[in-house]
C-alpha positions in Angstrom: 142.8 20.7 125.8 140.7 23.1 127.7 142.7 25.4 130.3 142.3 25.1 134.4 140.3 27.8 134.4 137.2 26.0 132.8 135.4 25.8 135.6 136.3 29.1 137.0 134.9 30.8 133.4 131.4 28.2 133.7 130.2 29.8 136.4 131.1 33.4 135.1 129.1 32.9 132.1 125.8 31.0 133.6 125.9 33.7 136.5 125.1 36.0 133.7 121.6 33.7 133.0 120.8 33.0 136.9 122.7 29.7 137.8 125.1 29.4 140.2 127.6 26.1 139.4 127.8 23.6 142.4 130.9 23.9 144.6 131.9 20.6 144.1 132.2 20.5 140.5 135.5 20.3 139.0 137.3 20.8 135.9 138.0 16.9 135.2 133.8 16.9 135.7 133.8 19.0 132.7 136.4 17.5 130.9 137.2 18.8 127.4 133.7 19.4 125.9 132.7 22.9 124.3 131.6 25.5 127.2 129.2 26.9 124.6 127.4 23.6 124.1 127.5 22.7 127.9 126.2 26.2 128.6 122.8 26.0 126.3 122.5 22.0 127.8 122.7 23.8 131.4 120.4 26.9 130.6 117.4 23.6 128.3 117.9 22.1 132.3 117.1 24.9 134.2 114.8 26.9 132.4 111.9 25.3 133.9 113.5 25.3 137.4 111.2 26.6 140.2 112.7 29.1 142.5 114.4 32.0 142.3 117.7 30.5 143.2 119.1 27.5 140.4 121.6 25.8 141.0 123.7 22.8 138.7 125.0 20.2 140.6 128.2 18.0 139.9 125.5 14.8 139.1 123.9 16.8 136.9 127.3 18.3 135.1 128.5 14.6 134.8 125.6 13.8 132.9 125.1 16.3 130.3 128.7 16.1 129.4 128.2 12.1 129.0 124.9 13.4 126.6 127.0 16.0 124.4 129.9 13.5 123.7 127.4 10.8 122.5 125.6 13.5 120.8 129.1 14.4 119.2 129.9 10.9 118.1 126.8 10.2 116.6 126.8 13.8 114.4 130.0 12.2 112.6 128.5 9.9 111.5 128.6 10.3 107.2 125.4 11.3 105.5 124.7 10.4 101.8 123.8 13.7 99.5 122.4 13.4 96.5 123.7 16.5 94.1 121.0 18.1 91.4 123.4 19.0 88.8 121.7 20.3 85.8 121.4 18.0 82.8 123.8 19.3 80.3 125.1 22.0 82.2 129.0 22.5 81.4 130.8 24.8 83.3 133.4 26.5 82.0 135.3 26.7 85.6 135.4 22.9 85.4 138.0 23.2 82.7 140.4 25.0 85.1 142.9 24.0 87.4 142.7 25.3 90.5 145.1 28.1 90.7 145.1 29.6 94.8 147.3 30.2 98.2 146.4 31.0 101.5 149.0 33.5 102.2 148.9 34.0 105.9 147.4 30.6 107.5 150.6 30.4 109.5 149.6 30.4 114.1 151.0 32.8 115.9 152.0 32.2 120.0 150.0 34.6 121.9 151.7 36.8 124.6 151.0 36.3 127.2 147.1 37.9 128.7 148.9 40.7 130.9 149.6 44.6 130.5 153.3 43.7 129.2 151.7 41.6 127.0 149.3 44.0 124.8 152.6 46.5 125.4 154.3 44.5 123.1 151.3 44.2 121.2 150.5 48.0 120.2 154.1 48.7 119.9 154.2 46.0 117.0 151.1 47.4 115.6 153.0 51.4 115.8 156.1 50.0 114.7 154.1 48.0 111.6 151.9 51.3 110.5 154.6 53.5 111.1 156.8 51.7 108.5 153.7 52.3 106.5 153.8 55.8 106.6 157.6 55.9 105.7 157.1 53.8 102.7 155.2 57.0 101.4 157.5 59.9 102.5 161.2 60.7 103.0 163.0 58.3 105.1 164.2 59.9 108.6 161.6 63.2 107.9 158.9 61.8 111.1 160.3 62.6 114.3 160.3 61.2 117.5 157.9 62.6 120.3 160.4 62.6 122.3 162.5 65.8 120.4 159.1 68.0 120.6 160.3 68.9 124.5 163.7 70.4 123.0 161.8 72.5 120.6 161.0 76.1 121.1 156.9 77.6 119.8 156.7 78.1 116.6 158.6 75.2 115.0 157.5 73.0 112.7 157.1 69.4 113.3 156.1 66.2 111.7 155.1 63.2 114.5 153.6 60.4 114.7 152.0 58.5 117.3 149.1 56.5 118.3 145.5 57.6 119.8 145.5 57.0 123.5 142.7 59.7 124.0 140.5 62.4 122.4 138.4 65.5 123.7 136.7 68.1 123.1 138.0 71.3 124.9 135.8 74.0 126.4 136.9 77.0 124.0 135.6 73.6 121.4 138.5 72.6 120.3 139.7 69.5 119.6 142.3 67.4 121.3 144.2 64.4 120.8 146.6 62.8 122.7 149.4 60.8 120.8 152.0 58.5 122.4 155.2 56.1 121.0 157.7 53.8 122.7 159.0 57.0 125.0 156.3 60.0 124.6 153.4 61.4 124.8 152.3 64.6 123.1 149.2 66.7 122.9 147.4 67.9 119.6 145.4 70.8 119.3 142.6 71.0 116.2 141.2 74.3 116.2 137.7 74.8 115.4 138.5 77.6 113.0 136.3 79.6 110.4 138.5 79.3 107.5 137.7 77.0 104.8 141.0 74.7 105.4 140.5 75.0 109.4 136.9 73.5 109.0 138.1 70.5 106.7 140.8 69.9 109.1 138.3 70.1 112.2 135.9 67.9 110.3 138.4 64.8 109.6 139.6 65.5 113.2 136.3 64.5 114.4 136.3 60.9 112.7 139.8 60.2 115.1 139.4 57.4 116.9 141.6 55.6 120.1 144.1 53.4 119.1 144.9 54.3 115.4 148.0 55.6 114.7 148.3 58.9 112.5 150.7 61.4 111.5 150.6 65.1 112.6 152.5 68.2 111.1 152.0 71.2 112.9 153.9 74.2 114.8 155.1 73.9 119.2 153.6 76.2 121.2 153.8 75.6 124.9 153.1 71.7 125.9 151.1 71.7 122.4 151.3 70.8 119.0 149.0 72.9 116.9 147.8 70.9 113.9 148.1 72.1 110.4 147.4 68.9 108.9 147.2 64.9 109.8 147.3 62.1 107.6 146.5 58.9 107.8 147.9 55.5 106.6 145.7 55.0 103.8 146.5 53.2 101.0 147.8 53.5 97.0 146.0 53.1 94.3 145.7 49.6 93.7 146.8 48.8 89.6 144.4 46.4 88.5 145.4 43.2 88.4 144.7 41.2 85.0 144.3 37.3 84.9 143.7 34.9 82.2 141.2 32.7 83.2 137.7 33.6 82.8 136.6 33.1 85.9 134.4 34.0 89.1 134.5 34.2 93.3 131.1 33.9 94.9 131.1 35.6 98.9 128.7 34.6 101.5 128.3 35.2 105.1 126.4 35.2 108.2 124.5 31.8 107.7 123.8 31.2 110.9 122.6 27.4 110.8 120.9 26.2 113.6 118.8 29.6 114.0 114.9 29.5 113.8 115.7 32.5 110.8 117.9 30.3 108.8 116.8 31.2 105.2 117.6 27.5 104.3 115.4 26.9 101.6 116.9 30.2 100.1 120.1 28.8 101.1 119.5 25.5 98.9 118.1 27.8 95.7 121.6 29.8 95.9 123.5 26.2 96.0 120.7 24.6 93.1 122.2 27.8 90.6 125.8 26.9 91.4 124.8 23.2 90.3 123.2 25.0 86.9 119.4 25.4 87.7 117.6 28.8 87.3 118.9 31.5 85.4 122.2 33.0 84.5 123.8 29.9 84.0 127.1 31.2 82.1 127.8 33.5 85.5 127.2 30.5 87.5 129.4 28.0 85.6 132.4 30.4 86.3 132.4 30.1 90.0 135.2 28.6 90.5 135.8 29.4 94.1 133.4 30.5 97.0 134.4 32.1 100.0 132.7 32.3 103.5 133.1 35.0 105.7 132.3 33.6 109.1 129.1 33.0 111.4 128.3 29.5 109.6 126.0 28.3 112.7 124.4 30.3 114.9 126.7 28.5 118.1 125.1 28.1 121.6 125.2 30.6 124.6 127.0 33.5 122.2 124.0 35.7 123.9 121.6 36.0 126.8 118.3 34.0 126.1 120.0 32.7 122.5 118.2 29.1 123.0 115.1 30.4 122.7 116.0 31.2 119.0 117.6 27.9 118.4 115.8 25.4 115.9 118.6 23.5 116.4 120.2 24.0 119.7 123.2 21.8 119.0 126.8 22.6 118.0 127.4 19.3 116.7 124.5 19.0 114.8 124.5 22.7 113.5 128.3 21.9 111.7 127.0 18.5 110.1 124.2 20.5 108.8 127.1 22.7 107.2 128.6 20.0 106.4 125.4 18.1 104.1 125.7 22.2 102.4 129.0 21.7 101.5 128.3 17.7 99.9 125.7 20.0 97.3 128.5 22.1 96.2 130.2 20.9 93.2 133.9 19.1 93.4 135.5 21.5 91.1 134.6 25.0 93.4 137.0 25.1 96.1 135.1 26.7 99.2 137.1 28.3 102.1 135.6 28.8 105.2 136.5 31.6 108.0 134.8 31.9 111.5 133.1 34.7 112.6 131.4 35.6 116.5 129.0 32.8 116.2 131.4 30.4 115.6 132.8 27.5 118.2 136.8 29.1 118.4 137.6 32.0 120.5 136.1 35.0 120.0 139.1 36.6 120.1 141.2 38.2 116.9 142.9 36.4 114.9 140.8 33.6 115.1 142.0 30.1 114.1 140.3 27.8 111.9 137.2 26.1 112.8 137.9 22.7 114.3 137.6 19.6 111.5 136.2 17.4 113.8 132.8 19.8 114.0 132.2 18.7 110.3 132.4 15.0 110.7 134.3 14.8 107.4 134.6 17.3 104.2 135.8 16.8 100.9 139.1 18.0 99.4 137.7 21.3 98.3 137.0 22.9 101.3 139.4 24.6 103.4 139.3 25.7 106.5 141.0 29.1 107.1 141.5 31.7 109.9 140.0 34.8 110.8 141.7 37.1 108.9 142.9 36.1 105.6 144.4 36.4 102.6 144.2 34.0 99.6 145.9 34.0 96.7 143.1 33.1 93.4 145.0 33.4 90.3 147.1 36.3 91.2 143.9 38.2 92.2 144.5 38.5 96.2 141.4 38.7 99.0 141.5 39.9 102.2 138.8 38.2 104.3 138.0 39.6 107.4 133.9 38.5 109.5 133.9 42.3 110.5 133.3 41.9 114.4 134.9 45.9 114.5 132.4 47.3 112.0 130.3 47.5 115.1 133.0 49.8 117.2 134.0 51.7 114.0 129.9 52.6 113.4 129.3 53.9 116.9 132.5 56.5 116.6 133.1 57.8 113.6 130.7 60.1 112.7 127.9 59.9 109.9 128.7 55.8 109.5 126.2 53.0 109.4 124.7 50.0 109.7 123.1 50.7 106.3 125.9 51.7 104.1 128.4 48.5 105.0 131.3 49.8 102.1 131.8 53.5 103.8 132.7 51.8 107.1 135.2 49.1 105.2 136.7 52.3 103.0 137.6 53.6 107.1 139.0 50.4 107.9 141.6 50.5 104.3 142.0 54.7 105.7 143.6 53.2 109.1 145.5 50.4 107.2 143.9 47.8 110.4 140.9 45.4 110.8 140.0 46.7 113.7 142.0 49.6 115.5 139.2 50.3 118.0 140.8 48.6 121.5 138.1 47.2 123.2 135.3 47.0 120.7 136.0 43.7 120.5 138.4 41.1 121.4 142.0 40.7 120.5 144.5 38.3 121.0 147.7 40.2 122.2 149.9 38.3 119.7 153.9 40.0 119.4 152.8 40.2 115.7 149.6 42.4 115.0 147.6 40.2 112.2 145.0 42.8 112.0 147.1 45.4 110.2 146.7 45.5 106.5 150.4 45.1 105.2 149.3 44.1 101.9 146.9 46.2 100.0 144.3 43.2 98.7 142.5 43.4 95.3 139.3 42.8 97.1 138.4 43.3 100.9 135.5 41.6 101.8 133.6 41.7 105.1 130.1 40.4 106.4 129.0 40.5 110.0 126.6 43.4 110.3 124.2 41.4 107.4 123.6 44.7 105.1 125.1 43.9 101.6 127.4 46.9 100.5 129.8 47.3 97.6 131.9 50.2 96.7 135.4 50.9 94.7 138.0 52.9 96.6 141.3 53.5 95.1 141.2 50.4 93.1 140.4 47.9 95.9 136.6 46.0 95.7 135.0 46.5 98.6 132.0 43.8 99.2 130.3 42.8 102.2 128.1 39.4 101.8 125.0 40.1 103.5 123.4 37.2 104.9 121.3 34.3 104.8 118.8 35.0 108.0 116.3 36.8 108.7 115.7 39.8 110.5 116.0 39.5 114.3 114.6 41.3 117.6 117.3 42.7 117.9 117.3 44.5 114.8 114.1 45.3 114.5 114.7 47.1 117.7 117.8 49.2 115.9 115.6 49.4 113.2 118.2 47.8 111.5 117.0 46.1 107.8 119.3 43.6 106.9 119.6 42.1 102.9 119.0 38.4 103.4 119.8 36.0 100.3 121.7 38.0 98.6 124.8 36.3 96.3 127.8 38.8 95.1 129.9 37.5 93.0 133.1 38.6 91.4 134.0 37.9 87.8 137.9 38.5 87.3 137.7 39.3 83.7 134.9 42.1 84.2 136.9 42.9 87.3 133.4 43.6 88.9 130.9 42.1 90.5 127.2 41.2 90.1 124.5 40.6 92.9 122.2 37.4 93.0 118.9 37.7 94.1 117.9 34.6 96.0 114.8 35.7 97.9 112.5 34.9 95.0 
């Protein structure tokens, strides 16, 4: 059920293409269809319009909502799939029972969207890290903010706090300001010559808003001069050993209903899991996929997007999924996360994609939120789409679009998803989902569609890639993605090996 401020939030969003919504349309006009599909329905009408001035009237409204919930209906419909399964191909993961648990699949209410509500949001997230950075050190030894106004210069203090600002001063030094439930306190980096002082400045430069870090360092005046900071971070990770013989495929960043679909890519990657083409043994271990968000390409998620629709049709760009998913063979289990491009709200945690978008699915495939973790024979997975790779890139210095892994190893450093406020939206739940708890065996991202892979401090990093091609907009960035590329992760090896499907 769609909130009373549908209408209110139409006419926001087609103001941003030109088109002004009628007065006397309403929200029961609308009724309960997607605002993305009804937004690319309103922007195929008008396109053509003469005029500088459009303008969608309540008649008009009326009828392309009758068109998408037909269109919807009809997309349900069940389509018969033929599989190519390899003659005499046996796969080993056949022979093993499924073994998995999604650990954290559990809604949480949201607070409600005010400044008392994301209050009680970063204090969970301080409160969450904090008891983070505890775990490592002596209980009781981080202080308060609040005590640093009692103390005289020259004492030596360990805080912590989160980032509500940082600056550089005009003698070049650094500053960051750092605030808890009841304080607020003001760190000086010096941009010294000595060897420590200039490794200190250095990792002081890659602070960003909104993480929360731990400062020792000595009073003087309404500062804290900073003789080291650490932050969250995580152990080494043991490696964990399972039985089975077995492999995880990642993907990500389909985007299924865009004119750069790879699909017939797409189909050679799904032909190998069936036993067709080469390393067979590697592909008859899969025993579980994951997919890390953007399945379709949506409607309206950008300015102009219809233009690079071959399929310009939620409905229709899920039951495409859905034929995918038929190909795949009964004994993989597949779960699916959304990303951006996906029809739930864009804000994080996401939940899971609707059912009724697929038509129908079979028992394997499991529709999961955005983030989580799953349990696959002991081995755990974090999987996170990786909207904040975007935020983290454009702050921290010396990160990019080109080396996925060193922004993900940043992400483990700060112990949350995505710690930049404001890079991209959050749902201001009393419980902060994005904060990395649990230390996963393998962390795996997509999003920015550059595969990347790295090891750091026993945790697999992996980020999917994807299966479309290069866009406008990244040829502009001169961004080069890694289209139809297939990483997957054997649990015996404890490694993983990349698929080339763009041959």
């Amino acid at each position: 059920m769609q909130d009373n401020n549908t209408r209110v939030e139409l006419a926001r969003r087609l103001s941003e293409f030109g088109i002004l919504l009628a007065a006397d349309v309403t929200d029961t006009s609308i009724g309960e269809v997607d605002i993305n599909i009804l937004l690319t329905k309103i922007m195929e009408l008008k396109n053509d319009s003469a005029g500088p001035i459009k303008i969608v009237s309540n008649s008009e409204i009326i009828k392309i909502v009758k068109d998408i919930e037909e269109i919807s209906e009809s997309a349900k419909a069940p389509i018969p799939i033929e599989v190519n399964r390899s003659s005499g191909f046996v796969p080993f993961a056949s022979e093993i029972s499924a073994d998995y648990r999604i650990l954290n699949n559990n809604s949480n209410d949201v607070v409600e969207n005010t400044s008392n509500g994301f209050v009680t949001y970063f204090r969970n997230r301080l409160e969450k890290i904090r008891r983070i950075f505890e775990e490592r050190m002596i209980p009781g030894l981080i202080q308060d903010l609040g005590v640093l106004k009692k103390y005289t210069d020259g004492r030596e203090v360990l805080v912590s706090g989160m980032v509500s600002n940082k600056i550089t001063t005009k003698n070049g030094n650094i500053m960051v300001v750092i605030e808890d439930e009841n304080a607020e306190a003001k760190i000086i980096f010096m941009n010294s010559n000595s060897i420590d002082g200039k490794k200190l400045f250095e990792s002081a430069n890659k602070i960003i808003n909104d993480e929360v870090i731990v400062i020792k360092g000595k009073v003087s005046g309404p500062f804290v001069i900073a003789k080291e900071f650490l932050w969250p971070d995580i152990k080494i990770k043991e490696r964990n050993s399972v039985r089975e013989d077995f492999a995880i495929a990642f993907i990500s960043d389909i985007h299924i209903g865009s004119k750069l679909f790879m699909e017939q890519n797409f189909l050679k990657m799904i032909d190998w899991l069936n036993g067709n083409g080469v390393s067979k043994e590697l592909a008859g271990k899969v025993k579980y996929l994951v997919v890390g968000g953007d399945i379709v390409d949506g409607i309206g998620v950008y300015p102009d997007q219809y233009k690079d629709l071959a399929v310009p049709d939620i409905y229709k760009q899920y039951k495409i999924f859905s034929r995918f998913l038929e190909l795949i063979p009964d004994y993989i289990h597949v779960f699916v996360i959304p990303g951006n491009h996906d029809a739930v709200q864009k804000a994080e945690p996401q939940p899971e994609i609707p059912e009724e978008l697929f038509g129908s699915f079979k028992d394997n495939v499991h529709l999961i939120r955005n983030p989580s973790y799953i349990s696959l024979h002991g081995i755990n997975v974090l999987t996170y789409h990786g909207a904040s790779l975007d935020s983290m890139i454009s702050k921290i210095p010396n990160l990019s679009y080109s080396k996925p892994e060193e922004v993900m190893i940043e992400i483990l450093k700060r112990r949350h998803l995505s710690p930049i406020y404001g890079g991209n939206e959050i749902a201001p739940l009393k419980n902060d989902n994005l904060v990395i708890s649990d230390i996963p065996d393998i962390l795996h991202m997509g999003h920015i569609h550059k595969n990347g892979d790295a090891m750091y401090k026993g945790v697999n990093i992996i980020n999917s890639g994807t299966w479309q091609g290069r866009t406008d907009f990244q040829i502009r960035q001169g961004h080069i993605p890694t289209p139809c590329k297939l990483p997957v992760f054997e649990a015996k090896k404890y490694d993983f090996t990349m698929l080339d499907f763009n041959s």
